[in-house]
GUMARPA-855529 format. One record per atom (N, C-alpha, C, O, CB): z, x, y; residue in three letters. Coordinates in pm, whole numbers, plus 32768, in hexadecimal, padded with zeros to 4 digits. Glycine has a CB too. Layout:
ZXYALA/...
//
This chain:
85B57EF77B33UNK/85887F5E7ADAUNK/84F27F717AE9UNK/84A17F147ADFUNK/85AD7F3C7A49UNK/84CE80007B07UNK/843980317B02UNK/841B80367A87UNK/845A806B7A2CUNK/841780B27B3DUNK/839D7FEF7A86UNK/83477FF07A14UNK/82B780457A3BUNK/827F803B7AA8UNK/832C7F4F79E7UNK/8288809779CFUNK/8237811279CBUNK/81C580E4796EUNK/81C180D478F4UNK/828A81997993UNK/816080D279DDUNK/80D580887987UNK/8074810A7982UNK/8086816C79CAUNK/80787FEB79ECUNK/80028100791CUNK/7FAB815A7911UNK/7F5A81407974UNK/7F5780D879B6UNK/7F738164789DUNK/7F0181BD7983UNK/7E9081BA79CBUNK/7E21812A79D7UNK/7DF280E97A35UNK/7E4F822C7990UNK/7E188125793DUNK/7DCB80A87948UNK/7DEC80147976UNK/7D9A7FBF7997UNK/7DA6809B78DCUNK/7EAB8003796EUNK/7EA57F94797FUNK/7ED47F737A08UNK/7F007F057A2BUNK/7EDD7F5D791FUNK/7EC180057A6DUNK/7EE380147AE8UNK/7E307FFF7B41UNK/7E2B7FCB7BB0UNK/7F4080BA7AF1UNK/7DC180287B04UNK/7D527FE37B0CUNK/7D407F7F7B09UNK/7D097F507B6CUNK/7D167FF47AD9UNK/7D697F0F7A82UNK/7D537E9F7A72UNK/7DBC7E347AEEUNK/7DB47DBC7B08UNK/7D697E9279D4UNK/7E097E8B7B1AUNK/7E647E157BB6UNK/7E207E537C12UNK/7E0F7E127C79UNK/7F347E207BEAUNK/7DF57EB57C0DUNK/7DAE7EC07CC0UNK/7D007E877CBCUNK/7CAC7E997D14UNK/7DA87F9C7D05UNK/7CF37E487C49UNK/7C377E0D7C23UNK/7C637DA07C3DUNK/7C227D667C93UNK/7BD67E147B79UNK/7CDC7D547C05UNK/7CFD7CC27C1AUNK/7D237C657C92UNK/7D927C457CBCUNK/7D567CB47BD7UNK/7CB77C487CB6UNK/7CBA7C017D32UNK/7D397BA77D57UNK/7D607BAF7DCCUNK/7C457BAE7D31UNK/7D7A7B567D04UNK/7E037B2D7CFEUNK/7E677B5E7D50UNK/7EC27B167D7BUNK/7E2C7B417C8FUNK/7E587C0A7D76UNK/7EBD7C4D7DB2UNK/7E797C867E26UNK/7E977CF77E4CUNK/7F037CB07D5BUNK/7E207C407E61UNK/7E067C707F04UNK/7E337BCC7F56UNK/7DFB7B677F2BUNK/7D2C7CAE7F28UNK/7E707BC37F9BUNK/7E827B637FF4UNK/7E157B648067UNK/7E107BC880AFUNK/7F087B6F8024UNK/7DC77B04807CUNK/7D6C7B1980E3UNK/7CDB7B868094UNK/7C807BC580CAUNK/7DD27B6A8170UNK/7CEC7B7D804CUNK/7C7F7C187FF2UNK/7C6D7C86803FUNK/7C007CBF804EUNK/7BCC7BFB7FCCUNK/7CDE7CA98076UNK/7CD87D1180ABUNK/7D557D6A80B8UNK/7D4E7DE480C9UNK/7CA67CF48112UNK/7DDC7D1A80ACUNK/7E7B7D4E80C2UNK/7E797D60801EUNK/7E5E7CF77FE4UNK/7F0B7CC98115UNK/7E8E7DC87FD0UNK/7EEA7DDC7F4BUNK/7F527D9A7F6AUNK/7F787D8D7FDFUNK/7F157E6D7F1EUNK/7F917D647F00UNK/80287D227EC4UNK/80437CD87E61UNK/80427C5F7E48UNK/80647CD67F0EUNK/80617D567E1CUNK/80A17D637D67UNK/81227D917D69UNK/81377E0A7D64UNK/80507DDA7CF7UNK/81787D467D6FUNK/82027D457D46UNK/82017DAB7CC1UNK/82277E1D7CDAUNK/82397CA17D26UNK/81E17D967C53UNK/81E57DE57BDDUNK/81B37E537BF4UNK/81DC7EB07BAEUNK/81AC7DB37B74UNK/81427E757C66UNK/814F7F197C81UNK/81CD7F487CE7UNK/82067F077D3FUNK/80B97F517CCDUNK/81DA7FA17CC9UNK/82507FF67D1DUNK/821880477D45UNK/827480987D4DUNK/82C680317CE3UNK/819480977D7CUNK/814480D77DBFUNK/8147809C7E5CUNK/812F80297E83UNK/80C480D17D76UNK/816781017E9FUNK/815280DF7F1EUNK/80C281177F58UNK/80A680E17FC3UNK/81C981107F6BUNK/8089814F7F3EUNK/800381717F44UNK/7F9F81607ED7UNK/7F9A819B7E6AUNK/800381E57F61UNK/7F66811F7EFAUNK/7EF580FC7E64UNK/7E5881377E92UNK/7E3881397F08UNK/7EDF80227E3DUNK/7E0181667E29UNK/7D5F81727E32UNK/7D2D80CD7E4AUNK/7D3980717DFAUNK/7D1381BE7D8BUNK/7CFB80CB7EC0UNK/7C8480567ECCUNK/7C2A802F7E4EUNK/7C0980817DF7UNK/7C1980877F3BUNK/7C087FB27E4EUNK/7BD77F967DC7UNK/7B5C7FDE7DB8UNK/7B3C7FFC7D45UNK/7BC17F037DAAUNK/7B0880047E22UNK/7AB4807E7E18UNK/7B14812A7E2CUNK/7B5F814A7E88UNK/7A3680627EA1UNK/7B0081537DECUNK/7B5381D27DEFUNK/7B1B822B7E54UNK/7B77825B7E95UNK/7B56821C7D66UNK/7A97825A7E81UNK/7A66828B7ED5UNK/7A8B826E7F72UNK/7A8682C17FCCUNK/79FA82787EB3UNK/7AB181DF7F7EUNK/7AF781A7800DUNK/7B6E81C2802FUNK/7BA88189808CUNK/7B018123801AUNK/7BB3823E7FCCUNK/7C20824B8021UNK/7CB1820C7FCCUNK/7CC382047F52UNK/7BF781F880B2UNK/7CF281EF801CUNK/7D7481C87FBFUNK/7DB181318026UNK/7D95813F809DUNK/7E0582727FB8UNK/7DF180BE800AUNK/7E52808E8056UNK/7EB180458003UNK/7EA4803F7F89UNK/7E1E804180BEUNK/7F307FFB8058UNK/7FB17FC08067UNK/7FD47F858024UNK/7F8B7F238015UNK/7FCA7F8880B4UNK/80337F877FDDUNK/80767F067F76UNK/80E87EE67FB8UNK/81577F1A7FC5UNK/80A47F2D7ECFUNK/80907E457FF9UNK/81097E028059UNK/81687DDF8004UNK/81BA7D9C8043UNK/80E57D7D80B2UNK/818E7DEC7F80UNK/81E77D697F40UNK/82507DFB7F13UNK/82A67DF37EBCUNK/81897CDF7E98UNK/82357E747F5DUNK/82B47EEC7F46UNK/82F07EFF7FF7UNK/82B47F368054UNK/825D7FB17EF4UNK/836B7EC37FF7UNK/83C07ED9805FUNK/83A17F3B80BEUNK/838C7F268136UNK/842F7EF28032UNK/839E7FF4805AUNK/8399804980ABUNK/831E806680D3UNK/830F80D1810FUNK/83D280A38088UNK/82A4800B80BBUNK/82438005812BUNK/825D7FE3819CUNK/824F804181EBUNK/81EB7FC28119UNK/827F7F8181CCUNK/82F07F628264UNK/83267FC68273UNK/83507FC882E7UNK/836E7EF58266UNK/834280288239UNK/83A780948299UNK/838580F982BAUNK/83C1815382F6UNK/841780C1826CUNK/82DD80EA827BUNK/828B81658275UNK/82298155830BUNK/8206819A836BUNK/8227816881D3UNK/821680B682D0UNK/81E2806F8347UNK/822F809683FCUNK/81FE80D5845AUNK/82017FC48315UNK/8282806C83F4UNK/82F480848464UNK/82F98129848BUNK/82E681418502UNK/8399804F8421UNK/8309817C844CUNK/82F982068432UNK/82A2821284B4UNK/82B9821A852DUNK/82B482348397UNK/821E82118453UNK/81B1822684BBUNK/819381F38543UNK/816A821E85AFUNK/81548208848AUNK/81BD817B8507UNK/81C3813185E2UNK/821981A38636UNK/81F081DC869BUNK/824D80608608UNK/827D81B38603UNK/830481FC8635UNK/82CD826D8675UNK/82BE828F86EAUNK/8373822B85BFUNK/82B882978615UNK/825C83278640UNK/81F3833F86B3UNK/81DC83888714UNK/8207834885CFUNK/81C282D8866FUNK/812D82CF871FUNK/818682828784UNK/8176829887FDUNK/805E82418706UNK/81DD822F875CUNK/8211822887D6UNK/8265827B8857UNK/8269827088D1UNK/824181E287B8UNK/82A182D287F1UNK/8309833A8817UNK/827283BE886BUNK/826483F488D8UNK/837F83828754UNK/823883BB880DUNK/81AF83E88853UNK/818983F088CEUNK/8160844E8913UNK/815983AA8835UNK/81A0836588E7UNK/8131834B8931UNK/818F834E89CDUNK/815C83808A31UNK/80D882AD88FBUNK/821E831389CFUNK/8265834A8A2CUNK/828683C18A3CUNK/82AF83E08AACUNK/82B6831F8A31UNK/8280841E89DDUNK/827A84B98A10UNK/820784D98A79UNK/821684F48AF0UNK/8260851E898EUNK/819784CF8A35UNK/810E84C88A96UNK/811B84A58B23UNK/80F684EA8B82UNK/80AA845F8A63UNK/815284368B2AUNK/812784028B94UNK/819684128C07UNK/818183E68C78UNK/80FE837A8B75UNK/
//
């Protein structure tokens, strides 16, 4: 079951160091965001490894440049 947090307390897990592995990979199980704002918001957005369909989003894109890249060539 998805649970639906406010704004603020979707700030307060991406400030909390607890949920970067390495301080740099996001992974918060309790978010269900597969794309999150960087704890600076101006940098852009990244990954919440601890949501499955990041891997498939992940894979996606390889796929793609891969399929790419043998057309090209």
């Amino acid at each position: 079951m998805k649970t639906s947090f406010d704004q603020f307390e979707n700030d307060r897990m991406i400030q909390n160091p607890e949920n970067y592995k390495w301080g740099i990979f996001y992974f918060n199980r309790k978010d269900h965001r597969i794309l999150v704002p960087k704890r600076i918001n101006m940098m852009g957005w990244t990954l919440n490894f601890a949501n499955i369909y990041t891997y498939f989003l992940l894979l996606g894109i390889i796929g793609i440049g891969l399929i790419y890249g043998m057309l090209v060539n």
